[in-house]
C-alpha positions, 0 to 999 in steps of 0.5 A: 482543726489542729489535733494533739498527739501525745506520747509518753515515753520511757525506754522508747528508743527502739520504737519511737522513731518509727512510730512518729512517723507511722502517725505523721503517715496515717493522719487524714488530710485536713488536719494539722497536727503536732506530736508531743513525746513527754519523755521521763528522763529515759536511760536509754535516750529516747528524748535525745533520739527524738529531739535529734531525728526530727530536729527543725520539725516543728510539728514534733515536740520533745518535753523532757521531765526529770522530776514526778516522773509516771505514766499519767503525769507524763500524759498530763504534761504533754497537754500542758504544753500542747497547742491543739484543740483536740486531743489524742493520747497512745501508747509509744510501744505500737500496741496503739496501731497509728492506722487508728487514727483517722477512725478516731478523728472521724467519730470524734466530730459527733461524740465527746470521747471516742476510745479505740476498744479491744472489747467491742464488737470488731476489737481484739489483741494480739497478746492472748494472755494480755487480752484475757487478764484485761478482759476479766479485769475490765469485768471488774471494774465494770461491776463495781463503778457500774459503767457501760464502757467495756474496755477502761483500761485501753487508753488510746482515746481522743477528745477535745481539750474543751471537755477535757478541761471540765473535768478534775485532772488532779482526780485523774493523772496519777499512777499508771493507766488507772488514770483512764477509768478516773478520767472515764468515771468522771466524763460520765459525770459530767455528762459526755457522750463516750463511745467505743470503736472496735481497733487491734491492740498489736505485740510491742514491736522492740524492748520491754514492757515496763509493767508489772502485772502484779503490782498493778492489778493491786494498784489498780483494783484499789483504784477501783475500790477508791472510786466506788467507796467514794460514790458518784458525787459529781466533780466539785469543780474544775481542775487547779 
């Protein structure tokens, strides 16, 4: 089986490099794979270092977007021209440990979406403070769209693109990482089995986070609010 990992970028230079091939070193034998980096026009070059470090690797894919640039759309387009049949999304900072991955594919041949959980019984983080906001927003969130999944904002998951594809993408990739407690919400809709295994979120490694907590914490308790208000009516369909 051929698995996806996608990675969306910007700002990325210091750190992408060493990470594709941290992940080209922790995949399990038996399967192939390929890396997408659906980089957003980054100022400091992280398409062109990518496209020039791994250049003749066909299994590293560099997607340049210029337009309708974010974090979820970037997600979705790198599986828009993905090729596998199974799915991986992370973070490109290195809070999303590749050392991860071969846990993630294992679990991922008996359940439909597999998520890597700071909260879980065995997770953590290394960023206390982050660790804590986290923790009491996905208190939050849990309350209010009445989920028994425990930590809706990591966003370093796997699934296939066969499940992936029951579910409305235009309902889910948009904004920031808001866009895996839609993509969550609506799983649970449609009736896929989620489960968590417990991974460490590490510091990023060089360059700045690009968030900015308090416009998130408005966008994303919104979000919230957003999916509660409209109840849980089953998707009507398909995504476009």
């Amino acid at each position: 089986m051929k698995v996806s990992v996608i990675l969306p970028t910007y700002e990325e230079a210091g750190n992408i490099v060493d990470l594709i091939r941290a992940i080209i070193e922790s995949f399990p034998a038996g399967w192939e794979h390929e890396i997408v980096v659906a980089d957003d026009n980054s100022p400091d070059q992280t398409f062109e270092v990518v496209k020039a470090a791994f250049e003749g690797n066909p299994g590293v894919v560099p997607l340049l977007r210029t337009t309708d640039r974010g974090l979820a759309k970037a997600i979705r387009a790198g599986i828009e021209v993905s090729r596998g049949e199974q799915i991986l999304v992370m973070d490109s900072d290195f809070t999303h440990d590749p050392v991860e991955i071969p846990k993630l594919l294992h679990v991922a041949e008996k359940y439909d979406i597999v998520s890597a959980s700071r909260f879980c019984p065995g997770g953590n983080m290394q960023d206390t403070k982050h660790y804590l906001a986290s923790l009491l927003f996905n208190w939050f969130v849990r309350g209010v769209i009445r989920t028994q999944v425990q930590d809706n904002l990591g966003g370093y998951f796997t699934m296939s693109r066969r499940n992936l594809d029951l579910l409305p993408w235009d309902r889910i990739f948009f904004g920031y990482g808001d866009y895996f407690f839609r993509l969550l919400h609506h799983a649970q809709q449609r009736g896929l089995s989620i489960v968590e295994v417990p991974a460490r979120y590490r510091v990023r490694r060089r360059g700045d986070s690009k968030s900015n907590f308090g416009k998130l914490l408005v966008d994303y308790t919104a979000a919230v609010i957003q999916l509660r208000v409209r109840g849980h009516r089953r998707p009507d369909g398909r995504r476009h």
